[in-house]
Structure formats: structure tokens, C-alpha cells
Jmol script that loads the backbone (N, CA, C; Angstrom):
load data "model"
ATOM      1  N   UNK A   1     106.252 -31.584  -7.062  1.00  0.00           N
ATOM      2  CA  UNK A   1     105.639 -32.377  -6.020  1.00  0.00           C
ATOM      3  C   UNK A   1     104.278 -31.836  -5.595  1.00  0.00           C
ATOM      4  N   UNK A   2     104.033 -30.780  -6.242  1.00  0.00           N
ATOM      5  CA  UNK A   2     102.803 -29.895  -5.755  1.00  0.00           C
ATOM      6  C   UNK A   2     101.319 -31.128  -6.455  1.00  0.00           C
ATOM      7  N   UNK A   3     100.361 -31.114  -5.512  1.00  0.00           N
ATOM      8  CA  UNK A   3      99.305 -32.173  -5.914  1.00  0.00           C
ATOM      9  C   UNK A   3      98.687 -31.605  -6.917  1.00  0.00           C
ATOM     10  N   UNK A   4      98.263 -30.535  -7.057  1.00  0.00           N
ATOM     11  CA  UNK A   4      97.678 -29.893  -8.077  1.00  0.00           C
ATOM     12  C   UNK A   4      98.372 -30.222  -9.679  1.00  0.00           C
ATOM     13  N   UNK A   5      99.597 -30.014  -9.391  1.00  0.00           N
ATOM     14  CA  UNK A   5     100.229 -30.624 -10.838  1.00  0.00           C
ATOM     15  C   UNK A   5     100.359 -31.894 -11.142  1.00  0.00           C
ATOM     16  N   UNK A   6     100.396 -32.501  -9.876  1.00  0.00           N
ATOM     17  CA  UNK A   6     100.558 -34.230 -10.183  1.00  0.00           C
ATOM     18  C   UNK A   6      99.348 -34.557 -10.775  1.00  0.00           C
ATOM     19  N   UNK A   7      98.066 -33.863 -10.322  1.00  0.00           N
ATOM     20  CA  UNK A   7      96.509 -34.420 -10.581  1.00  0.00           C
ATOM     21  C   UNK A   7      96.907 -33.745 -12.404  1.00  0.00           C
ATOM     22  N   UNK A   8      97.515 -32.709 -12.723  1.00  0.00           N
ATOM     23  CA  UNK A   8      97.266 -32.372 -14.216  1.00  0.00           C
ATOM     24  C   UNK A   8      97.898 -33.173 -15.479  1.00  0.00           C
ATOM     25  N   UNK A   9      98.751 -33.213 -14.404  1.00  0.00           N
ATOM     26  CA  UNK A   9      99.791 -34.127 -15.486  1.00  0.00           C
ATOM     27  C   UNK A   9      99.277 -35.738 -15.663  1.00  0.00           C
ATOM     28  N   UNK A  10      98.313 -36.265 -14.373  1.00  0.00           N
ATOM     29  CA  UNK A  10      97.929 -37.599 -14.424  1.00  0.00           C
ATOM     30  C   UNK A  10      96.362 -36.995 -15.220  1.00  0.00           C
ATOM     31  N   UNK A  11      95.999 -36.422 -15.434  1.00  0.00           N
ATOM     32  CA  UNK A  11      95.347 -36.299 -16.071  1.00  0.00           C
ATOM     33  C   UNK A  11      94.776 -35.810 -17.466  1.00  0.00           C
ATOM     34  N   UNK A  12      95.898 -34.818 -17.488  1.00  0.00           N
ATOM     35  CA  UNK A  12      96.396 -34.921 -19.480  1.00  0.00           C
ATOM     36  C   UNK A  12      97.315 -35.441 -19.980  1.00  0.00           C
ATOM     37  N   UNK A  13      98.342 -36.566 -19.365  1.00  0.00           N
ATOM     38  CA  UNK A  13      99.343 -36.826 -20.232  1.00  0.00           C
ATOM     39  C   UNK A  13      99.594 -39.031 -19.233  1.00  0.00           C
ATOM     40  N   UNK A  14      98.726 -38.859 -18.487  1.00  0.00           N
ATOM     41  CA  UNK A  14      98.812 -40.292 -17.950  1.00  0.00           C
ATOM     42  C   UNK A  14      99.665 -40.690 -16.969  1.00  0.00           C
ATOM     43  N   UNK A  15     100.321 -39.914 -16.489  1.00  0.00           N
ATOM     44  CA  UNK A  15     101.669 -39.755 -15.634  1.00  0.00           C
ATOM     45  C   UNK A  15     101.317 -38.853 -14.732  1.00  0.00           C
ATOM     46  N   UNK A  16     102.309 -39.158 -13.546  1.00  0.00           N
ATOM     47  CA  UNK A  16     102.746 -38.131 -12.612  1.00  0.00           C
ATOM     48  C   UNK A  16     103.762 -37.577 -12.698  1.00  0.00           C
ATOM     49  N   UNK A  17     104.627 -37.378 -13.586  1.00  0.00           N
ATOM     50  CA  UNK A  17     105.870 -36.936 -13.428  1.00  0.00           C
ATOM     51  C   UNK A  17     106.117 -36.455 -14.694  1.00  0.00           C
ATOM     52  N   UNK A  18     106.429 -35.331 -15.380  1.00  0.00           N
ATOM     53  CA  UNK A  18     107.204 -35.032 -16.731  1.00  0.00           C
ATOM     54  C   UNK A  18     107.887 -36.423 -17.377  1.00  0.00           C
ATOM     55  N   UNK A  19     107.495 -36.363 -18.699  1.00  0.00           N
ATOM     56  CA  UNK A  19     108.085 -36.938 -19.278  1.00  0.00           C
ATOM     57  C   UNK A  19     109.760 -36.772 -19.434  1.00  0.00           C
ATOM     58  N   UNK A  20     110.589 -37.904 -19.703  1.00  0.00           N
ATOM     59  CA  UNK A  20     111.983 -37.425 -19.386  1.00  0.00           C
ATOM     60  C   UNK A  20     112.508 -37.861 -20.143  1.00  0.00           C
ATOM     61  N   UNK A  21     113.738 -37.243 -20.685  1.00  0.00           N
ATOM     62  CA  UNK A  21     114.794 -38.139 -22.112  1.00  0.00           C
ATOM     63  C   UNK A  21     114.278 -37.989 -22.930  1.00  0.00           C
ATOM     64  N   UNK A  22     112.958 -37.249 -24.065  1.00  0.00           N
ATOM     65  CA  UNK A  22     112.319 -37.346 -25.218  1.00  0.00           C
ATOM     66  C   UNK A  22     113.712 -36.930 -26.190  1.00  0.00           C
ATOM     67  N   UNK A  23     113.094 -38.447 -27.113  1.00  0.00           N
ATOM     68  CA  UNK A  23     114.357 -37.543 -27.986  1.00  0.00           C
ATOM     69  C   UNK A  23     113.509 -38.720 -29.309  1.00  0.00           C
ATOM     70  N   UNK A  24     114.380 -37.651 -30.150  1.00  0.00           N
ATOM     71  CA  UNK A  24     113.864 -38.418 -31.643  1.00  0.00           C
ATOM     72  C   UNK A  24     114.598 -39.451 -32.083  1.00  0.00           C
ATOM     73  N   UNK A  25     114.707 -40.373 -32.473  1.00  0.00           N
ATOM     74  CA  UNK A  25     115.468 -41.707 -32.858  1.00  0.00           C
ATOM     75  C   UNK A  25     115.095 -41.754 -34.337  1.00  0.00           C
ATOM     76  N   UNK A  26     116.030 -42.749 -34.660  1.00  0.00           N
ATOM     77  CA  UNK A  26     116.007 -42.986 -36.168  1.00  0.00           C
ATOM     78  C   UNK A  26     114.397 -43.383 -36.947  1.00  0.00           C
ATOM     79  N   UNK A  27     114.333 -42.414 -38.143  1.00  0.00           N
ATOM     80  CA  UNK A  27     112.988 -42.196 -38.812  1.00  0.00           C
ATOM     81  C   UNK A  27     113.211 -42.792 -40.223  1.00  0.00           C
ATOM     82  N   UNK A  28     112.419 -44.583 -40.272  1.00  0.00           N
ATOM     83  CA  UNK A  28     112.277 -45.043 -41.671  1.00  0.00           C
ATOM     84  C   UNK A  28     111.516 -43.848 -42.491  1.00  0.00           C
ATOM     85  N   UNK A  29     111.506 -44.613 -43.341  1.00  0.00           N
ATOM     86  CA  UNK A  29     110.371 -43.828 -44.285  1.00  0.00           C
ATOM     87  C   UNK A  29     109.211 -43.555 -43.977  1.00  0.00           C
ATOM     88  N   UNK A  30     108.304 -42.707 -43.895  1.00  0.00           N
ATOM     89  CA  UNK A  30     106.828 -42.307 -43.732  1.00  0.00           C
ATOM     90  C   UNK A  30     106.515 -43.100 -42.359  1.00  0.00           C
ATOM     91  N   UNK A  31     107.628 -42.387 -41.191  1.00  0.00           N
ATOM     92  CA  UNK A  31     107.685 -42.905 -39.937  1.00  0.00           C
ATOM     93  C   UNK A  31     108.402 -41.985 -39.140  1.00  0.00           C
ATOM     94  N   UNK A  32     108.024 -41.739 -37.627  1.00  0.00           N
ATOM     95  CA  UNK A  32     108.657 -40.942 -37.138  1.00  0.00           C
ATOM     96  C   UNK A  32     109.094 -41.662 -35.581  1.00  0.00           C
ATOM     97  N   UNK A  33     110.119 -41.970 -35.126  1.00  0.00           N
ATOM     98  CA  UNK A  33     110.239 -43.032 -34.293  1.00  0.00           C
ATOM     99  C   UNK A  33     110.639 -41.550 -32.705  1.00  0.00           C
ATOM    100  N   UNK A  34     110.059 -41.968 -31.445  1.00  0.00           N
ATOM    101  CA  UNK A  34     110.593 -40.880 -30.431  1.00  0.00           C
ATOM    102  C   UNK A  34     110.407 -41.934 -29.622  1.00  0.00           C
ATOM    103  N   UNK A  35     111.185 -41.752 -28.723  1.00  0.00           N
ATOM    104  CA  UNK A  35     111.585 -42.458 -27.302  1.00  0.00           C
ATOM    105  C   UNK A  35     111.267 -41.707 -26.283  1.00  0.00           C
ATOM    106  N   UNK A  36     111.270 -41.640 -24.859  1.00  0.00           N
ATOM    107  CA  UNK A  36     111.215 -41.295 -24.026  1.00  0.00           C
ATOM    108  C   UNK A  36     110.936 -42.166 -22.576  1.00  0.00           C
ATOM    109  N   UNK A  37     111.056 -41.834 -21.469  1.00  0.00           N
ATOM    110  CA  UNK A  37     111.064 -42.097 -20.101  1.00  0.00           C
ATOM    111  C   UNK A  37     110.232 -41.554 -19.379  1.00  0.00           C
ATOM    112  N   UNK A  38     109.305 -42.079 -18.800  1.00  0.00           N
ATOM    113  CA  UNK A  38     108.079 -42.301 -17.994  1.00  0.00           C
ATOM    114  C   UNK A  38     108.093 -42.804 -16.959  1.00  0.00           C
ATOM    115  N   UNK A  39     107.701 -42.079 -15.797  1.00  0.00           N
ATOM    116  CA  UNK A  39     107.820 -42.713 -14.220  1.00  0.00           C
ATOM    117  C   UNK A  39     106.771 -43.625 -14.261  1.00  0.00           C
ATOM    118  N   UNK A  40     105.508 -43.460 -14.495  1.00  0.00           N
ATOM    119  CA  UNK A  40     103.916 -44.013 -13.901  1.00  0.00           C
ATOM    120  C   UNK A  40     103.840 -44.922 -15.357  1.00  0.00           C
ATOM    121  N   UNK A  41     103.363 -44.224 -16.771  1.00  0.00           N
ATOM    122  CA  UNK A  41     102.762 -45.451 -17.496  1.00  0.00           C
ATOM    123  C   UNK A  41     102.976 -44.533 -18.977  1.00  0.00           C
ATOM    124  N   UNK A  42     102.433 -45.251 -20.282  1.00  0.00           N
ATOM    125  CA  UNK A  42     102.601 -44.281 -21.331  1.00  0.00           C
ATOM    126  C   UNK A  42     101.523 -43.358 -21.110  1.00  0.00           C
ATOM    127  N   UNK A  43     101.844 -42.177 -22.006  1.00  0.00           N
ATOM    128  CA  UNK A  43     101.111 -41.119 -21.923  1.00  0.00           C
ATOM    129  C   UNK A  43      99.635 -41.404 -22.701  1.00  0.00           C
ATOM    130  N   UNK A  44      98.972 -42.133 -22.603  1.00  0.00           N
ATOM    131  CA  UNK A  44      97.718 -42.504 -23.162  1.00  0.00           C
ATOM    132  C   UNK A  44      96.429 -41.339 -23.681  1.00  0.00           C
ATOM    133  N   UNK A  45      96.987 -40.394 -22.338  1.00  0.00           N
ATOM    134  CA  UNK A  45      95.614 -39.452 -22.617  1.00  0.00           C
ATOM    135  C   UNK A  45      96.045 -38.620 -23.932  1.00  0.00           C
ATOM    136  N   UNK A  46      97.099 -38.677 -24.222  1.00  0.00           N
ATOM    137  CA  UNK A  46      97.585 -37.711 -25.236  1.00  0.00           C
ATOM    138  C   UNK A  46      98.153 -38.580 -26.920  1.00  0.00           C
ATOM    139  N   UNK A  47      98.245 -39.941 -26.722  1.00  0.00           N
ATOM    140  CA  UNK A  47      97.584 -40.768 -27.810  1.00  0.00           C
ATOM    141  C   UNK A  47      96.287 -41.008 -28.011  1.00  0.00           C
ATOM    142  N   UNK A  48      95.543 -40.768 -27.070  1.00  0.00           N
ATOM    143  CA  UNK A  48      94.186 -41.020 -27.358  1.00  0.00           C
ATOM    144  C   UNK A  48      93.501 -39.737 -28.472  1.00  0.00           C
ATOM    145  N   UNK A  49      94.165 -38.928 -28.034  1.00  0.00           N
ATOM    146  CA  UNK A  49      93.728 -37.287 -28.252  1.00  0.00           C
ATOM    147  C   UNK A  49      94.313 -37.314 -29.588  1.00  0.00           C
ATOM    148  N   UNK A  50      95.408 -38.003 -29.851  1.00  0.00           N
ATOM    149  CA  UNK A  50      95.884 -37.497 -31.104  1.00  0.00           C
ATOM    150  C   UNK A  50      95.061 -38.511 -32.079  1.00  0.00           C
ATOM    151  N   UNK A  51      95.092 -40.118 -31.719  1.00  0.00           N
ATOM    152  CA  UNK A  51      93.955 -40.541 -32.558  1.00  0.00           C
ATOM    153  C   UNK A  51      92.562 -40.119 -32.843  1.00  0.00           C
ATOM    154  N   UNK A  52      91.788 -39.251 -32.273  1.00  0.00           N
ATOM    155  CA  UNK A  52      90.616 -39.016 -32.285  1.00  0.00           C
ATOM    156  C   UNK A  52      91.267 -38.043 -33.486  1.00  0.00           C
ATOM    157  N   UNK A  53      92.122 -37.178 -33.426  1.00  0.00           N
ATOM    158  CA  UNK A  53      92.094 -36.056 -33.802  1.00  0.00           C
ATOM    159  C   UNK A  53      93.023 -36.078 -35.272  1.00  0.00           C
ATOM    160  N   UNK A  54      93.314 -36.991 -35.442  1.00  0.00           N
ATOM    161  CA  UNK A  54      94.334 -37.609 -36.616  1.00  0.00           C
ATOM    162  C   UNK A  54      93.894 -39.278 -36.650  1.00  0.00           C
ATOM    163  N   UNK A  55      92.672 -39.458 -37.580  1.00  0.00           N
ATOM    164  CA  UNK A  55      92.571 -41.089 -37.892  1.00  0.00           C
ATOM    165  C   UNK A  55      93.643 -41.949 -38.161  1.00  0.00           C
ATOM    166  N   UNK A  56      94.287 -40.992 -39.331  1.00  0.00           N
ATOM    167  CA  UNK A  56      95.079 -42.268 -40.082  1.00  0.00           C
ATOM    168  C   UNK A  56      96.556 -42.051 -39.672  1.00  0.00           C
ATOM    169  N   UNK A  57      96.489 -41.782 -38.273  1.00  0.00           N
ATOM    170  CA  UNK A  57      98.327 -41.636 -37.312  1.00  0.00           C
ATOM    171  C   UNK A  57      98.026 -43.006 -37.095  1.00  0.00           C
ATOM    172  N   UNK A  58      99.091 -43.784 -36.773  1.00  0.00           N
ATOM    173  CA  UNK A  58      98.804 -45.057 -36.038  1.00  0.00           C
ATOM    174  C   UNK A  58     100.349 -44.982 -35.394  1.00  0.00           C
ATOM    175  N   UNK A  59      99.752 -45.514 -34.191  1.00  0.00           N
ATOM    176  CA  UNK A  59     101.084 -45.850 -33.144  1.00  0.00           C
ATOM    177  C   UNK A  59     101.219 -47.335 -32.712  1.00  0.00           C
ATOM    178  N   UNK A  60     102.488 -47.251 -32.482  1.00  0.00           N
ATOM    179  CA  UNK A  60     103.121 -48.834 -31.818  1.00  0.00           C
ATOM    180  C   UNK A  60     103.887 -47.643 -30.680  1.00  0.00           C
ATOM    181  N   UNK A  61     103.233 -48.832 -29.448  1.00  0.00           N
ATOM    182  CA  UNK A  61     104.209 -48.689 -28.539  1.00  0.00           C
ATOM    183  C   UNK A  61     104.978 -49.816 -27.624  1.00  0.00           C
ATOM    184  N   UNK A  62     106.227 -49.485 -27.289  1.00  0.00           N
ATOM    185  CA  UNK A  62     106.842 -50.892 -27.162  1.00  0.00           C
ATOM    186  C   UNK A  62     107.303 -50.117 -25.835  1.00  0.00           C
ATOM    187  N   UNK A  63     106.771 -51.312 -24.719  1.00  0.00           N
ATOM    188  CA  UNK A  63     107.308 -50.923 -23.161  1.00  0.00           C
ATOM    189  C   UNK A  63     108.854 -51.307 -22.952  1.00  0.00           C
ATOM    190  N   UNK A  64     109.605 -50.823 -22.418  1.00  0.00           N
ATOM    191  CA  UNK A  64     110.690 -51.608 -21.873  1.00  0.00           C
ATOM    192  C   UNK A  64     110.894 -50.823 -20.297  1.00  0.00           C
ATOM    193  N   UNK A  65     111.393 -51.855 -19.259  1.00  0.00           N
ATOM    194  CA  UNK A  65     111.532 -51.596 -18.075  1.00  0.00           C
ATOM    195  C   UNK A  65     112.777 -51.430 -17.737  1.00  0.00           C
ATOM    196  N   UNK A  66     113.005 -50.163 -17.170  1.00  0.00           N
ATOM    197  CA  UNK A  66     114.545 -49.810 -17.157  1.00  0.00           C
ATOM    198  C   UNK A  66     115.435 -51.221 -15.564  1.00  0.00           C
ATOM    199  N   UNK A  67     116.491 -51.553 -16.085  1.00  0.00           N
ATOM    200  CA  UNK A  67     117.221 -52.244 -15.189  1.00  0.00           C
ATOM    201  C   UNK A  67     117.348 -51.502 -13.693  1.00  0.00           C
ATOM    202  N   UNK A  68     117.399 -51.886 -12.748  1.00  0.00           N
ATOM    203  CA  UNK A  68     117.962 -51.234 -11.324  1.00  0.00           C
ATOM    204  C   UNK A  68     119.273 -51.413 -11.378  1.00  0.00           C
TER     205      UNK A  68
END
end "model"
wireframe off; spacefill off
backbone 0.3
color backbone group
């Protein structure tokens, strides 16, 4: 809850909150599929970072909104 970490985490990873539940899911071929749970939004700053830094990664990301 400390602001200092909320500002780091919203600012290298797009979120305020740790990512939660990462887990690896089933991997087709020349594919690596991971899931995870996000309070605020996807982690953008850290896809962005990996595309700059790896051209030919390409991502799909598919939102889903957890039920209440």
C-alpha cells in the first residue's frame, strides 16, 4: 500500500498491484501461452519493453473480466 511502490509498479509493469495467479497454460507449438490476474490493466510497460527488445516476439492479448 506504500505510494512509492504503487508509483513503481504503475510505472514499470502498468499496474498497481502485483501481478497475481501467473501461471503457464498449455503451449502449442512455437508458442508459449501464460495467464495471469491484474487489478488495474495489462502490463503494457513490460510488453512494450519486450517488443522493442525482441522484434519478432509477437503477443495476443485477450482481456477477460472476472465475474463478482
Amino acid at each position: 500500500d506504500a505510494p512509492a511502490s504503487m508509483r513503481r509498479l504503475w510505472e514499470n509493469w502498468g499496474t498497481t498491484w502485483p501481478l497475481r495467479k501467473v501461471e503457464r497454460l498449455s503451449c502449442p507449438a512455437h508458442a508459449c501461452r501464460v495467464g495471469s490476474w491484474s487489478a488495474d490493466w495489462t502490463p503494457w510497460p513490460v510488453l512494450a519493453m519486450c517488443r522493442a527488445r525482441w522484434p519478432a516476439l509477437a503477443f495476443r492479448l485477450r482481456v477477460a473480466c472476472a465475474a463478482d
